[in-house]
Structure formats: structure tokens, C-alpha cells
C-alpha positions in Angstrom: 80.1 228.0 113.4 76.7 227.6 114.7 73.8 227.3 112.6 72.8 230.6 113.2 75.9 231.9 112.0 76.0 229.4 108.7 72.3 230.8 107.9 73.4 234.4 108.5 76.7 233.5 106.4 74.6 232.5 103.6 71.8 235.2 103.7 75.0 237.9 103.1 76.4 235.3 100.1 73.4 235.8 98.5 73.3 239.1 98.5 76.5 239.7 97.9 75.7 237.4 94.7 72.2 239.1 93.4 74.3 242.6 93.8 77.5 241.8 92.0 76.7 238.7 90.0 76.2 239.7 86.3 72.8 238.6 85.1 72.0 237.4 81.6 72.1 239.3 78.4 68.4 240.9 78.0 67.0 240.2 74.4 67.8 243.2 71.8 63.8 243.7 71.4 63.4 244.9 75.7 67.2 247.1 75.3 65.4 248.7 72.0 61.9 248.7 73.4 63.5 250.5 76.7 65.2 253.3 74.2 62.0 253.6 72.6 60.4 254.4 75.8 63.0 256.7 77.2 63.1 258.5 73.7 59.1 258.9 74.0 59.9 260.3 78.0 62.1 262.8 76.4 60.4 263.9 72.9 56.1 264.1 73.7 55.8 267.3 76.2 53.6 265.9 79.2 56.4 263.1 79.8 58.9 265.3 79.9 57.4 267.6 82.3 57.6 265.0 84.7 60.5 263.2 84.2 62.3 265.9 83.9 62.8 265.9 87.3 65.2 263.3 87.4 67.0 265.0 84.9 67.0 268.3 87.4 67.8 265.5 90.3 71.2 265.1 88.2 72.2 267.9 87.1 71.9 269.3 90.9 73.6 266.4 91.7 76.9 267.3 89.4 76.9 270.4 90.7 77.0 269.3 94.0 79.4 266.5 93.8 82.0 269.1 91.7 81.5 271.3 94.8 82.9 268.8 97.1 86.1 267.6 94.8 87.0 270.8 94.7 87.2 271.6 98.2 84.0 274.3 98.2 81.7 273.7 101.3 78.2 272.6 99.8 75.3 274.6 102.2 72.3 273.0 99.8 70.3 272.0 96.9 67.0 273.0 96.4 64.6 271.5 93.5 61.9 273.3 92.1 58.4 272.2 90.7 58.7 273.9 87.7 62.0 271.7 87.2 64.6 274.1 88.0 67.3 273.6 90.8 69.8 275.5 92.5 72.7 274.1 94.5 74.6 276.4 96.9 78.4 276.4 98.0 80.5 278.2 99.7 84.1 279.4 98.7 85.8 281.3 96.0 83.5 283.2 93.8 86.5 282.8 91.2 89.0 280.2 90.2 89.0 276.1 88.7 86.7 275.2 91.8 83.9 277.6 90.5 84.2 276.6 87.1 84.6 273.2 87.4 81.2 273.6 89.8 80.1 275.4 87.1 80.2 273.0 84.0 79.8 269.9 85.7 75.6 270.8 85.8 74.7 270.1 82.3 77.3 267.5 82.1 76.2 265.4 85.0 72.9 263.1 83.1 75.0 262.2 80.2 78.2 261.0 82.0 75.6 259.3 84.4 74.0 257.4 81.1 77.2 256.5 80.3 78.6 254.9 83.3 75.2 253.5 84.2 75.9 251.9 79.9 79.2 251.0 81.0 77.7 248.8 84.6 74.7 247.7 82.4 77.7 246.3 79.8 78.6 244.1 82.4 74.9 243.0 83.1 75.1 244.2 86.4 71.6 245.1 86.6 70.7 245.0 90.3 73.9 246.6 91.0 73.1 249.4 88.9 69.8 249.9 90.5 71.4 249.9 94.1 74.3 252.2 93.3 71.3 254.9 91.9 69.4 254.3 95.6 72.3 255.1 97.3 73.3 258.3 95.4 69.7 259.3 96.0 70.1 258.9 99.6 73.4 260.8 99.9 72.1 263.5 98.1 68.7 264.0 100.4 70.9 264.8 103.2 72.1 267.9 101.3 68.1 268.8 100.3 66.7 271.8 101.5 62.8 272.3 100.4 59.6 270.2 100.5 59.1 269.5 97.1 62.7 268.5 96.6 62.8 266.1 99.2 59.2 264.5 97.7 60.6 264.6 94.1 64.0 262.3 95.2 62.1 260.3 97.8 59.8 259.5 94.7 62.3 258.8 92.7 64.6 256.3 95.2 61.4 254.9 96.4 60.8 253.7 92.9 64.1 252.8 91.8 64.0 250.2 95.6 60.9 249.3 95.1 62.0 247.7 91.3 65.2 246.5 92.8 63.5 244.4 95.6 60.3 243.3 94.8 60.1 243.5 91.0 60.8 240.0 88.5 64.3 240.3 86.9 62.8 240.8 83.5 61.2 244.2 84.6 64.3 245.1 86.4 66.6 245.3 83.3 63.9 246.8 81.3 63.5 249.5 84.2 67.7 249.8 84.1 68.0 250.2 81.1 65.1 252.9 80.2 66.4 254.6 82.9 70.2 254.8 81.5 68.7 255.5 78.2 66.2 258.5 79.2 69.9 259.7 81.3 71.5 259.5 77.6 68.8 261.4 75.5 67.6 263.5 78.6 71.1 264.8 78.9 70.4 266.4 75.5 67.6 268.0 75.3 68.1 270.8 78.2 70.9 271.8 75.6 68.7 273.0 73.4 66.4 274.6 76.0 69.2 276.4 77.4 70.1 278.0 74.0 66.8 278.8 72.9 66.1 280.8 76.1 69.3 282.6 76.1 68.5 283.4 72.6 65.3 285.3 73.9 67.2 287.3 76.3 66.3 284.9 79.4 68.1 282.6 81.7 71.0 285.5 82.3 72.3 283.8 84.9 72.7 280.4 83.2 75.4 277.9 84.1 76.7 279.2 80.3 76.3 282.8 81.1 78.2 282.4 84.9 81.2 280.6 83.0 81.5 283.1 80.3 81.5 285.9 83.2 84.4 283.7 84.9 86.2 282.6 82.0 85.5 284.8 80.0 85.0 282.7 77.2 81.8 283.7 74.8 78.7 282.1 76.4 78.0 280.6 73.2 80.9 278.0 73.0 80.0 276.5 76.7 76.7 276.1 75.6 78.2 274.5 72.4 80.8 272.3 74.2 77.8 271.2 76.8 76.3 269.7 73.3 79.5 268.4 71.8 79.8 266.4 75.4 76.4 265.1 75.6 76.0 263.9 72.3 79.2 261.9 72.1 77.8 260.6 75.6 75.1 259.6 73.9 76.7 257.8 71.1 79.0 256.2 73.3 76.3 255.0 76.0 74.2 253.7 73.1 77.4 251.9 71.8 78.0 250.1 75.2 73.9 249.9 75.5 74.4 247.6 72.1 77.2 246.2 72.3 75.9 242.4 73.0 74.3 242.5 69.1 76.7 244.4 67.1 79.0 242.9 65.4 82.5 241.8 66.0 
């Protein structure tokens, strides 16, 4: 092989190496400080307005994804400044597909958090944060408004720009905020959703559309969305952990 080749060789070992190789166990006080963080992002109102939008980036994202395993033909997904989203597909208007479309919205974050728990686990930290880009990527294709191409260029821009240039210290702290604010930001919407429907608003909630389908009381989706997230969270927080608990 020529030298070019042995230096080209190399250059794809070493990535292959930074993105599967599992990097050390981070100390309990940055996995803690990260939840802390995330917890903050998610509790204290100006935060939250903001990141929200990553929350709105999944949940669009599940909705989407459901859409295409179930054989419906997605047309687009649209993200809104005030944090809102809608994701359009085409098929029957009835049926598993719908529903299944239907739940997997408020579902999505949590289940996100907890893989991203699971990959993080495994200290696959840079694998984690190059798995997110390209999911960010896959779903800009399907975007179909300004702001919602700015709010998940923003966001995949950030998530490279940590992955590439940033020390490996702030990369696992950035990981693991991240799968933490996926965990407790899954949760919180919850609550929202409830306490709007409970003032006669949001009629034409994810809950609401599923009790029309199904019809199963509005009431309970919301509840099972809860049950879900919150033994996501438990879960994720387990795997998050598990280095320092004990055996």
C-alpha cells in the first residue's frame, strides 16, 4: 500500500476509534452537576422557553419517524416560535398507523433520554453526540418553515461544534446535560398538556385526537403519556448512575 494509502488508512482508524471507542467514566460530581443543570433548563421559566425547542425538535421528530414505520407518507414538519410543532402525513385518517403516529409525540424526548442513558452507559460519548447530528440532519430535509430550519440548524450546529472542536471533558458534560434535560424535559409538557385541556384549550391535542380515534377518555392518554415518561425518567437516571451505585 502506498503511503498515501497507509496515512489515509490510519486517518479512518482513528476515527473509527474517537466514534466507537468508549471513553472513561466521567466523575459522579460533572454526571450530577449536568442533571443539576438540565433540571434548572427545565424548572426556571426563561430557560425553558428556549430550550424548549429541542424538546418541540423531538417530539416532531416521533411523530415523524412513527409516520414512516407505519407506512403513512410524511409531507412535513413545521416548528413554531412559540414552541409548538406540527408534522403532516398523509394516509388513513383512522387505524394503528394514526394512532401509533399519534402517541409516539409526547413519547418521543423520554425514550430519546433513555437510549441516549443507555449509549452514555457505555461511555460512548462522541458517538452519542454524532448519532444526535445525524438525526438532526435527516430530519431538516423534512422541514418546512424558516424558523424551523434556524431552530434545528442551531441546534445540530451546536451539538458538531461540541463534538469536533470541544476538550473531552466538556463533551461528556454537554452529553450528558443534554440526555438529562431529554429525561426531565420529557415531563414537563405532561403537565402543560393537562393543565390546558383543563381550561378548555388545546382541543385538538395529541390526547384529544387519540380519544376521538380510540375512543378511549382523553384523560387516560394524557395519564399513560405520564406513567411512560416518568418511568423513562427513572430508568435513564438509573443507567445515567449506574457507574456509582452499588452492586
Amino acid at each position: 500500500m502506498s503511503p498515501d494509502g497507509l496515512h489515509l488508512t490510519g486517518q479512518l482508524t482513528d476515527v473509527w476509534d474517537q466514534l466507537f471507542g468508549a471513553q472513561p467514566d466521567p466523575p459522579l460530581a460533572l454526571v450530577a452537576g449536568a442533571g443539576a443543570a438540565a433540571l434548572a433548563g427545565v424548572t426556571v421559566r426563561r430557560p425553558w422557553r428556549v430550550l424548549r425547542n429541542a424538546i418541540t425538535i423531538a417530539h416532531e421528530g416521533g411523530h415523524a419517524l412513527a409516520a414512516l414505520l407505519t407506512g403513512r407518507r410524511l409531507r412535513s414538519i413545521r416548528l413554531h416560535s412559540d414552541t409548538s410543532g406540527l408534522t403532516v402525513s398523509a394516509g388513513r385518517p383512522t387505524g394503528p398507523g394514526m394512532a401509533f403516529t399519534l402517541l409516539a409525540g409526547y413519547l418521543t424526548p423520554s425514550l430519546l433520554g433513555v437510549a441516549g442513558a443507555w449509549v452514555l452507559a457505555g461511555n460512548r460519548i462522541t458517538l452519542l453526540l454524532w448519532v444526535s447530528v445525524v438525526l438532526l440532519l435527516a430530519m431538516l430535509v423534512m422541514i418546512r418553515n424558516a424558523f424551523g430550519v434556524v431552530s434545528v440548524v442551531a441546534t445540530g450546529g451546536v451539538v458538531f461544534a461540541v463534538s469536533w472542536f470541544a476538550s473531552p471533558e466538556v463533551q461528556a458534560g454537554f452529553a450528558y446535560a443534554g440526555v438529562w434535560f431529554l429525561l426531565l424535559g420529557g415531563v414537563r409538557p405532561v403537565g402543560e398538556l393537562q393543565r390546558l385541556r383543563s381550561r378548555g384549550e388545546l382541543r385538538d391535542s395529541d390526547a384529544d385526537q387519540l380519544a376521538r380515534l380510540t375512543r378511549v377518555p382523553g384523560l387516560l392518554w394524557v395519564g399513560l403519556f405520564g406513567l411512560v415518561n416518568l418511568a423513562a425518567l427513572v430508568l435513564g437516571a438509573a443507567l445515567l448512575t449506574s457507574p456509582w451505585l452499588p452492586t
